[in-house]
N, C-alpha and C positions, 0 to 999 in steps of 0.2 A: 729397277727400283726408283732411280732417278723420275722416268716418266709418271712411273705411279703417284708420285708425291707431286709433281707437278699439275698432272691432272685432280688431286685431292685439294689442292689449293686454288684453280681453276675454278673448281665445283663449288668450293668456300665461298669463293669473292660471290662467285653471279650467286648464290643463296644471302649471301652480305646485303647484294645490289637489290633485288627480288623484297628481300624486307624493308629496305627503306624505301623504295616505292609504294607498298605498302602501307607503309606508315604514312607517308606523306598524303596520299590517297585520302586515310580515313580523317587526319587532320583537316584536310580540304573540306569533307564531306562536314564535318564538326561545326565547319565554322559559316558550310551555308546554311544548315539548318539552326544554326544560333540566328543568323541573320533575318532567315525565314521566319522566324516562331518573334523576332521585335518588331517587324514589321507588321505581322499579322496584331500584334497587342496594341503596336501604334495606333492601326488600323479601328482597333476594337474597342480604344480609350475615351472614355464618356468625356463632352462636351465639356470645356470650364464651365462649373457656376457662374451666374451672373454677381453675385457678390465676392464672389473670386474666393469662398472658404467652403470648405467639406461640408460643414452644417447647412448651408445655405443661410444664414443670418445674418443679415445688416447688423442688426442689435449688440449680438453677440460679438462681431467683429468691434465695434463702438469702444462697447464698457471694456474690450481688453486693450482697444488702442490707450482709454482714459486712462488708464492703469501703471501707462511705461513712461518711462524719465527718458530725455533726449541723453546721450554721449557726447563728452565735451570733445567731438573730432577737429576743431579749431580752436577755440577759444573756451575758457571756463565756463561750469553752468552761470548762469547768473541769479544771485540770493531771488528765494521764493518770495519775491513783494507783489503782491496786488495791484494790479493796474484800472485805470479808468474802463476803460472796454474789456475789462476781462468778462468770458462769458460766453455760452455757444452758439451759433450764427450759421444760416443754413442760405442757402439760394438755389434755387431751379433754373437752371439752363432748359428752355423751351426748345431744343435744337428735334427734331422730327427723324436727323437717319440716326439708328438706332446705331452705338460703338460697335467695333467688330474685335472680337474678344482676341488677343494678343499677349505672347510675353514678352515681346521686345518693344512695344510702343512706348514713346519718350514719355518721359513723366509731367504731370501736370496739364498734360494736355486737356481743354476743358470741354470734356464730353457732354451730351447730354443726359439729365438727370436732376439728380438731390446733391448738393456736393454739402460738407458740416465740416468749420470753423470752429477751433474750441482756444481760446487762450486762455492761462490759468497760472498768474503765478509766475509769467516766463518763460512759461512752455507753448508752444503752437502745435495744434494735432489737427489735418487734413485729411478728410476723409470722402470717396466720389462711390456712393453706394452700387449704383450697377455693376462698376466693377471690383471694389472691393478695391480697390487701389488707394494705399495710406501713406503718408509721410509725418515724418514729428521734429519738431527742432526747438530752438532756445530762441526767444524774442527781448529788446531790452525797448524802452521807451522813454525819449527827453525831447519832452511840449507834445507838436503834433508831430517827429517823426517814432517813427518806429524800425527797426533793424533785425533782421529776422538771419540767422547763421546756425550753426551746427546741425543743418538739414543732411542726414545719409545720398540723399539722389543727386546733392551737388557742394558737398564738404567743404569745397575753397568759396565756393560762393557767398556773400554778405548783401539780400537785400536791402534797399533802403525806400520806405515810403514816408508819404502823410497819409495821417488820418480825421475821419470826421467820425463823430457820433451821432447821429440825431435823429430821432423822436423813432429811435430803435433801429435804424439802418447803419453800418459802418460803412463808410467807402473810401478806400485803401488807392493812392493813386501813385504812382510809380516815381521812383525819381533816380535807383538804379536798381540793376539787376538782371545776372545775367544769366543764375540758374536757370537748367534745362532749354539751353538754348533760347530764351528769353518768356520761355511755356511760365513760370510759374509768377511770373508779372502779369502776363496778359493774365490767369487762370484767376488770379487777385483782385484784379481790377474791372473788370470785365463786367459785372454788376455788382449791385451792394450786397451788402451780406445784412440777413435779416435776423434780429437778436430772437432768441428764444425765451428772454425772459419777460414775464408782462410789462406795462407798463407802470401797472403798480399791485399790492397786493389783492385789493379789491376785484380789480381786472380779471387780476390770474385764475380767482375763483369764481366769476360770474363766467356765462357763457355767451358772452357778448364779445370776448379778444378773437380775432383771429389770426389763430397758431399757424405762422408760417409751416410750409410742406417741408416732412422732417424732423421737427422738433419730436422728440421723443415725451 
């Protein structure tokens, strides 16, 4: 009797053993075909847009950046007042190799293209069309500097420039700044930013202004 029970519990275990092998088996098998089937989607995943959005819209990307208020991630917004240069300003970077589309590339970095300058109010909204790459923050202004902070891509950071205005060009020249590894000073200053608004009303509706590339 003895052996018989011994051998029935023998029989148990290696059937115990026998199924968790098993299991273990199909678990293994589970998890390379999960692996298999992201790899092949990875594989099969269309190309980013050049605008960097589903629709493909520059435009559409635009009017909904126009739309958002900066977060006071450092310092208070500052009250909506009116500034000298408020207004939207575009420049073309002539640069020939075209960007190579990335999700980890630093920000600011100044590609070639259309890039669009909006101040309004206290707010600064950056915008580099090819890629669809946006940022927005709070600006404050006393004489010619200007002070640009509660940007998302570099929160602790507090640009400091001068400004000029003149006969439609802004140029913005650095005096600190150390966001994005110092990308978004160079991206600033780099050429002037061309106002999109005429030079006077007359202008605006003859066909004689010409509308820097970009202006909407």
């Amino acid at each position: 009797m003895h052996c018989l029970v011994s051998k029935y519990k023998n029989a148990l275990m290696t059937v115990t053993a026998t199924l968790y092998t098993v299991v273990a088996i199909l678990i293994t098998l589970q998890a390379i075909i999960a692996c298999a089937s992201l790899n092949k989607n990875e594989e099969m995943a269309p190309a980013p847009l050049p605008s960097g959005n589903a629709n493909g819209s520059t435009s559409v990307i635009w009017a909904e950046l126009l739309q958002k208020q900066p977060f006071p991630h450092t310092a208070p917004l500052p009250p909506g007042m009116p500034a000298d240069m408020d207004g939207t300003y575009t420049k073309f970077d002539p640069q020939k190799t075209p960007p190579v589309p990335c999700r980890r590339c630093p920000d600011y970095v100044p590609e070639g293209g259309i890039w669009k300058l909006n101040l309004s109010n206290g707010v600064f909204r950056i915008f580099h069309e090819f890629s669809g790459w946006r940022s927005i923050g709070s600006f404050v202004v006393d004489g010619n500097r200007i002070r640009l902070f509660n940007d998302p891509t570099c929160m602790e950071a507090m640009g400091s420039y001068t400004w000029r205005l003149n006969e439609g060009r802004l140029e913005l020249k650095v005096v600190e700044d150390k966001c994005a590894i110092g990308m978004r000073a160079k991206n600033l200053t780099q050429l002037p930013w061309r106002s999109c608004q005429p030079p006077s009303m007359g202008v605006g509706f003859s066909r004689n202004w010409n509308k820097p590339p970009g202006c909407d």
